[in-house]
C-alpha positions in Angstrom: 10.6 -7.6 0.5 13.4 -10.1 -0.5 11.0 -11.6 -2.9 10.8 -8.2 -4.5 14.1 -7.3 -5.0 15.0 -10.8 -6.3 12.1 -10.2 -8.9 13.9 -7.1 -10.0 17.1 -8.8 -10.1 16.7 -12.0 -12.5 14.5 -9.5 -14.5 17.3 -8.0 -15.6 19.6 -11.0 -15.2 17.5 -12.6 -18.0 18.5 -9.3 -20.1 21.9 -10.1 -19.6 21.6 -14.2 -19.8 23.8 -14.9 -16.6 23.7 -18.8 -15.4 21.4 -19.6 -12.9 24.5 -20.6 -10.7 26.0 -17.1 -10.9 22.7 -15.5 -10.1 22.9 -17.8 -6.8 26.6 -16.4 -6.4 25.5 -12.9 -7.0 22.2 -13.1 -4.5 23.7 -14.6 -1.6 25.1 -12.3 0.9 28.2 -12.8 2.1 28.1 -13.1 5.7 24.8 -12.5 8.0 25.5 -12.0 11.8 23.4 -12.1 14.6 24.0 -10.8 17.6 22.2 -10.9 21.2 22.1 -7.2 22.9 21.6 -7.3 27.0 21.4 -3.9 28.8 19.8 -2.0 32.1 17.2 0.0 31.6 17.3 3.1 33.6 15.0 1.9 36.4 17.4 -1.1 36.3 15.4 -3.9 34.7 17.3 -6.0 32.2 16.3 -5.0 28.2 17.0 -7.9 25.6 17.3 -7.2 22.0 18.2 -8.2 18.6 21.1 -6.6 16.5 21.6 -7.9 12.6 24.6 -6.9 9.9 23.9 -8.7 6.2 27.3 -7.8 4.4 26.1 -9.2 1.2 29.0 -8.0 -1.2 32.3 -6.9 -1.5 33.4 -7.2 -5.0 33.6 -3.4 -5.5 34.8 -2.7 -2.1 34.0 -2.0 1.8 30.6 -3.2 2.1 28.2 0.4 3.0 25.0 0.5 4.2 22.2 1.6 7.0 21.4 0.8 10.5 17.5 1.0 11.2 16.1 0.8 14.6 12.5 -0.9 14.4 10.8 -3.2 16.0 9.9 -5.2 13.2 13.7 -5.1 12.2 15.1 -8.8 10.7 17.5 -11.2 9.2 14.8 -11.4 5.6 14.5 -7.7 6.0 18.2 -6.9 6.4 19.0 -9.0 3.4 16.6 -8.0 1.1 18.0 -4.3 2.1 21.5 -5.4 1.6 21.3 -6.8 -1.8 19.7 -3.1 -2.9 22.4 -1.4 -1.5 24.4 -3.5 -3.5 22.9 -2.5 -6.7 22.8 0.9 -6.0 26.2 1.9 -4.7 26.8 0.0 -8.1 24.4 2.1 -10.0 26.2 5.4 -8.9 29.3 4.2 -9.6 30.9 4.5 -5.9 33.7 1.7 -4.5 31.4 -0.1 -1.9 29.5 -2.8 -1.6 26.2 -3.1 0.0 25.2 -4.3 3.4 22.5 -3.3 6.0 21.1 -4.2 9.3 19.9 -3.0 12.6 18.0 -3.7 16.1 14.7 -4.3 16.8 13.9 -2.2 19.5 11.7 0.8 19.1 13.5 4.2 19.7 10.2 5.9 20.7 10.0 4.1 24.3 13.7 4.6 25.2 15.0 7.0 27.0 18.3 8.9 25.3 20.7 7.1 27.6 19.1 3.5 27.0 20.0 4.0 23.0 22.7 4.8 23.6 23.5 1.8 25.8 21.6 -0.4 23.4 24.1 1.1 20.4 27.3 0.5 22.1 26.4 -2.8 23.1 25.5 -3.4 19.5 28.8 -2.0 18.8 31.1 -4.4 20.8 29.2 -7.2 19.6 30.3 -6.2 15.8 33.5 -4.4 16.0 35.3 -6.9 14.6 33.4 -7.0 11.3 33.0 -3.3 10.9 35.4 -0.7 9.9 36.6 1.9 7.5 37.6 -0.8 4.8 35.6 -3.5 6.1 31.9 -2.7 6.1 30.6 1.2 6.9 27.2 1.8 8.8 25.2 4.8 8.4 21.7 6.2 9.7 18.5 4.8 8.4 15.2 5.0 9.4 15.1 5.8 13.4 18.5 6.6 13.6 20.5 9.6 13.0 23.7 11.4 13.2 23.7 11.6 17.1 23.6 7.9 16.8 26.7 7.7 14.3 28.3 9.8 16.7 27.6 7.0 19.7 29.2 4.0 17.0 32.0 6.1 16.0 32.9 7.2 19.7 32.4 3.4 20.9 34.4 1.6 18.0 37.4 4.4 19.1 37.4 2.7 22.3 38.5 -0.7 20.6 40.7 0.7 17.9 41.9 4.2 18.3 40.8 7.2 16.4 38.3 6.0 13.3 35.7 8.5 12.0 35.4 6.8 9.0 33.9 4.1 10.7 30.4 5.3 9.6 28.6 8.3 7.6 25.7 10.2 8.1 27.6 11.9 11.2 27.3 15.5 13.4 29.2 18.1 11.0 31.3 19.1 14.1 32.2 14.9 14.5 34.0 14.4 11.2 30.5 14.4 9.5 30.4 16.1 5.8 28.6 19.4 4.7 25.4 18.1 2.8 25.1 14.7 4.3 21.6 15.6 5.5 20.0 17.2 2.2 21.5 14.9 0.4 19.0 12.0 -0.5 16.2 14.2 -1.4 18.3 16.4 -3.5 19.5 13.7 -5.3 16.4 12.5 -6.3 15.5 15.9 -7.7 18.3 16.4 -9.6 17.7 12.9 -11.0 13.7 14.1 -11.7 14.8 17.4 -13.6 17.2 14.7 -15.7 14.0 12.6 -17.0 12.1 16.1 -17.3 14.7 16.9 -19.5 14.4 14.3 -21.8 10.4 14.8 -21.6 11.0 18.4 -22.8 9.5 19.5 -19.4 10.6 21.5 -15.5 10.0 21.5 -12.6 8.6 25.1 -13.0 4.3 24.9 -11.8 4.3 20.8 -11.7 2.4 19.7 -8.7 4.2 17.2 -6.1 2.9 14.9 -3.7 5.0 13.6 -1.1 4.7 10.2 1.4 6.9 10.9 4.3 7.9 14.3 5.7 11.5 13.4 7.2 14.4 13.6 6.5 14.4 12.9 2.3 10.7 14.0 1.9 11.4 17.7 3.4 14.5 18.1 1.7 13.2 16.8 -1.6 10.1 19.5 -1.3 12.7 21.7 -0.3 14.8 21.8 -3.6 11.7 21.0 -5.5 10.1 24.5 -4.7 13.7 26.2 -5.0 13.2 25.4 -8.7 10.0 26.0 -9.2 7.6 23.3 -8.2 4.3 22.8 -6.0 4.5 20.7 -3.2 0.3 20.3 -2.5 -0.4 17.1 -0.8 2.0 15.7 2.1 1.2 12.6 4.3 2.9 11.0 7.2 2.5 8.2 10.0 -0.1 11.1 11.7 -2.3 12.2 8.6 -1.9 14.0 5.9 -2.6 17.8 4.2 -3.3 19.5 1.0 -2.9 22.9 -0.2 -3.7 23.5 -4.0 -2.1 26.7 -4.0 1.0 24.9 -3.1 2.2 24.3 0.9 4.6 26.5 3.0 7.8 23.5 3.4 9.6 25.3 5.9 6.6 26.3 7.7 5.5 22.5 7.4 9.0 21.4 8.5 8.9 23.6 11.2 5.4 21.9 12.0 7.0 18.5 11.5 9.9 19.2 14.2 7.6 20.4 16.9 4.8 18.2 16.6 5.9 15.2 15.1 4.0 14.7 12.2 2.0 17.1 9.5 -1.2 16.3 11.4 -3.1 19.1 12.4 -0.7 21.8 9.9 -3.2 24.9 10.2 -2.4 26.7 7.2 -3.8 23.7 4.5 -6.8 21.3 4.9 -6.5 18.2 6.3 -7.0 14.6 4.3 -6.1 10.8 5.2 -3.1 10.1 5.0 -3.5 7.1 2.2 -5.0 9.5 0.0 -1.7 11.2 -0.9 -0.6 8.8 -3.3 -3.6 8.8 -5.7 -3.7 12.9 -5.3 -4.2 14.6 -8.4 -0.6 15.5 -9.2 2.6 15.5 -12.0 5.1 13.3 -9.7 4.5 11.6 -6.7 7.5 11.0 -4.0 6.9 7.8 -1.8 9.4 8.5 1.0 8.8 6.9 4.0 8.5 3.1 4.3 8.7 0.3 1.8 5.9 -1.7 0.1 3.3 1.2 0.4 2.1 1.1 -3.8 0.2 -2.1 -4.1 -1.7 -3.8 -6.7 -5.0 -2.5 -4.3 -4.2 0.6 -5.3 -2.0 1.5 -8.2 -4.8 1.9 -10.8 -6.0 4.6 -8.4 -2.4 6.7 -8.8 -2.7 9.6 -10.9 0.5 10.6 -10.8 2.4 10.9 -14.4 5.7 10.0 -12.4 6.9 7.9 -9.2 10.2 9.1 -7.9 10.9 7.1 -5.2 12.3 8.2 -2.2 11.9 5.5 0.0 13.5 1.7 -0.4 11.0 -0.5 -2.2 8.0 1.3 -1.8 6.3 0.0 -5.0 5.4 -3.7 -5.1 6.5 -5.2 -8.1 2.5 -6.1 -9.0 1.9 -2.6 -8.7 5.3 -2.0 -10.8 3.4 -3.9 -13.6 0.6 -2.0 -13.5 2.1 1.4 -13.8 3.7 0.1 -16.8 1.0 -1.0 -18.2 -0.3 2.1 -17.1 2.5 4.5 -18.9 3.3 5.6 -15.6 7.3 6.1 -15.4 8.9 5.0 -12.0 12.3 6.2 -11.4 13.8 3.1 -9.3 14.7 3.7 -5.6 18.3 2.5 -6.3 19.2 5.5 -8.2 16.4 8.2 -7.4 17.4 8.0 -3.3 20.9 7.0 -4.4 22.1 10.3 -3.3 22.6 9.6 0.3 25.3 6.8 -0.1 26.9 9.1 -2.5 27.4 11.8 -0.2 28.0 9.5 2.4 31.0 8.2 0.0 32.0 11.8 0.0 32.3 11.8 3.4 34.4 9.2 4.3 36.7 10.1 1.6 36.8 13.0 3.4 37.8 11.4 6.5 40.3 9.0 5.1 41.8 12.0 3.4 41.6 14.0 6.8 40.5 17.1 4.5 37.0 18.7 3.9 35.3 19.9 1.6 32.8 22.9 1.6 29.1 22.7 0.9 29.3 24.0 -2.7 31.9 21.5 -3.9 29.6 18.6 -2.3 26.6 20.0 -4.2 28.5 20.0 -7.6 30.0 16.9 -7.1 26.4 15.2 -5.9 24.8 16.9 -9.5 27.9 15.7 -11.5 27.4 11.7 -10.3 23.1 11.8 -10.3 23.5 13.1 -13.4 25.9 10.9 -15.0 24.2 7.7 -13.4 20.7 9.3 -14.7 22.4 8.9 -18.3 23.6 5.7 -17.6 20.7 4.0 -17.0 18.6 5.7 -19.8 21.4 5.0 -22.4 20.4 1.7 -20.7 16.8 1.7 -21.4 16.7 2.9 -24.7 19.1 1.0 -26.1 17.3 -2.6 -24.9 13.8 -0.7 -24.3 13.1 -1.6 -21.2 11.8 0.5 -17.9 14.0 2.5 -15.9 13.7 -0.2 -12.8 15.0 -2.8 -14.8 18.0 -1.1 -16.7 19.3 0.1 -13.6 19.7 -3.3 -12.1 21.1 -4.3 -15.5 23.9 -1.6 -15.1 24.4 -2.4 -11.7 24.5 -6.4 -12.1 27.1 -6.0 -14.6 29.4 -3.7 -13.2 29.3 -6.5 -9.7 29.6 -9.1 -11.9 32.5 -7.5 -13.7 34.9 -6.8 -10.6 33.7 -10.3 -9.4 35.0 -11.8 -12.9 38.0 -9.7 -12.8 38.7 -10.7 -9.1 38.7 -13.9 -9.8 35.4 -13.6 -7.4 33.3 -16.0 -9.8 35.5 -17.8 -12.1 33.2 -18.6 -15.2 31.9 -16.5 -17.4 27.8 -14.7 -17.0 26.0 -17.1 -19.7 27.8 -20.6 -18.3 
């Protein structure tokens, strides 16, 4: 995945002619750490693991970004997923950095109390370079706010009373009203943007959607609040179609007690694979990364990508939807409404004050809105794809507090 996103980036580094040395400066993360994690499992036997943090930049403040538990978890990985965060948190305009990490263990074949264990152990192996100003976890994928609940409780332990320590946590815990929603919402209200300028709504298009968690069910959600049809969904388990449109909260409901849409009995059942070349307006890849491939992007039929998920379109398949005329809303400002929210949140805790559901909504429409316009302005001013004049707006505005903090002290095109 590194590979891709460094693509992406000295694509649009060539658009704004920075030096090959300051593209080294502005790749490299600033500090990667890893740490060796030794609990008890609860029939006693000894677990070993692997924890990573990449903290790759800090020109624009604390470094933010998600903890993933997976067994195929790395350092490549990590860093490849820190640089994005990066570029996103840039691209919405909020005062972090980027950094991500995580442990390779596999969540599913742990008992509660063994996560927990494995977390705190995790915890007092990093406390010294987290923190509310240093660098700010949240939940990715196989974690969640219970598990921000365990990292906030344990870092306490070490320095007192800190919920701003991490986002993406309980609503009774310090968390923030529309924390959960808010990824897949965001991406919405960044879809209606480019409908907009298409002359189009979300009223009767047809949606297809990769991933049924967290961002996929709440994007369906909103989507059919305005007007949409969700009729294809796939997961890890399988997948199901419904031409008429699907039931989301029935399908959620599904989702929660069974684990995956596999076996939904109120639409007919398909591969999973299949829901990414379904007949549809806008398909949502939302799940995991590097699932639209060269093998089968000429297959899509989709007139839209929004994506959901972090780097779910390989940057050979990226070329062929552009070849294609099929527009692709990046992943670091379609899904960019989950750090944004979670910058809302601690706010909200260094503020000790909280705001109520309706004033996170606005304030989450206001930003994807505004960072929609950026990057278009963007786009049609250098006409060039949406992927590409995001990471243009984002490389300058890191560049620019790195210039101005005397970060990088010669100029982009030296």
């Amino acid at each position: 995945m590194i590979e891709q996103v460094n693509h992406y980036f000295h694509r649009a580094a060539d658009v704004l002619g920075i030096s090959p040395t300051v593209r080294e400066i502005l790749l490299t993360p600033k500090r990667t750490i890893k740490v060796e994690i030794v609990t008890q499992s609860d029939d006693g036997k000894l677990m070993h693991h692997l924890g990573y943090r990449v903290q790759h930049n800090r020109s624009r403040g604390p470094m933010k970004g998600g903890l993933r538990y997976h067994p195929l978890v790395d350092e490549d990985h990590a860093a490849a997923l820190a640089g994005l965060m990066t570029w996103k948190t840039a691209v919405v305009d909020v005062p972090f950095g980027g950094a991500k990490g995580g442990i390779n263990c596999d969540p599913s074949k742990l008992s509660k109390t063994e996560l927990s264990n494995i977390t705190r152990a995790f915890v007092r192996e990093l406390k010294e370079m987290i923190g509310p100003n240093i660098d700010i976890p949240a939940p990715d994928v196989n974690t969640n706010e219970e598990v921000m609940a365990w990292i906030m409780d344990e870092y306490a332990n070490f320095y007192g009373h800190s919920p701003a320590v991490v986002t993406g946590k309980p609503v009774h815990l310090f968390g923030s009203e529309g924390r959960s929603e808010a990824t897949g919402r965001g991406a919405i209200i960044v879809l209606e943007e480019w409908l907009k300028d298409e002359g189009k709504t979300l009223k009767d298009l047809k949606i297809a959607i990769q991933g049924f968690g967290n961002v996929g069910s709440f994007a369906a959600r909103v989507a059919v609040e305005s007007g949409a049809k969700v009729v294809a969904v796939g997961d890890h388990g399988g997948g199901v179609n419904c031409a008429e449109g699907l039931d989301v909260e029935a399908l959620a409901t599904w989702v929660r007690e069974n684990g995956s849409v596999k076996g939904y009995p109120d639409a007919d059942a398909m591969p999973s694979e299949e829901v990414l070349t379904w007949d549809v307006d806008v398909l949502i890849p939302a799940a995991l990364d590097g699932v639209l491939t060269k093998e089968n992007a000429r297959d899509v039929r989709a007139s839209v990508i929004l994506e959901g998920a972090n780097g779910p379109t390989n940057f050979d398949a990226a070329e062929i939807f552009e070849e294609r005329g099929i527009t692709v809303i990046p992943d670091i400002l379609a899904n960019a409404g989950g750090v944004t929210v979670s910058y809302f949140e601690w706010t909200q805790n260094i503020q000790q004050y909280r705001w109520d559901l309706e004033h996170v909504r606005q304030e989450l429409t206001k930003t994807m809105q505004r960072s929609y316009r950026d990057v278009r302005r963007i786009a049609d001013e250098k006409k060039i794809d949406l992927r590409t004049a995001a990471f243009v707006l984002a490389i300058d505005r890191v560049s620019t507090a790195a210039l101005s903090r005397n970060v990088v002290k010669q100029s982009l095109s030296e």
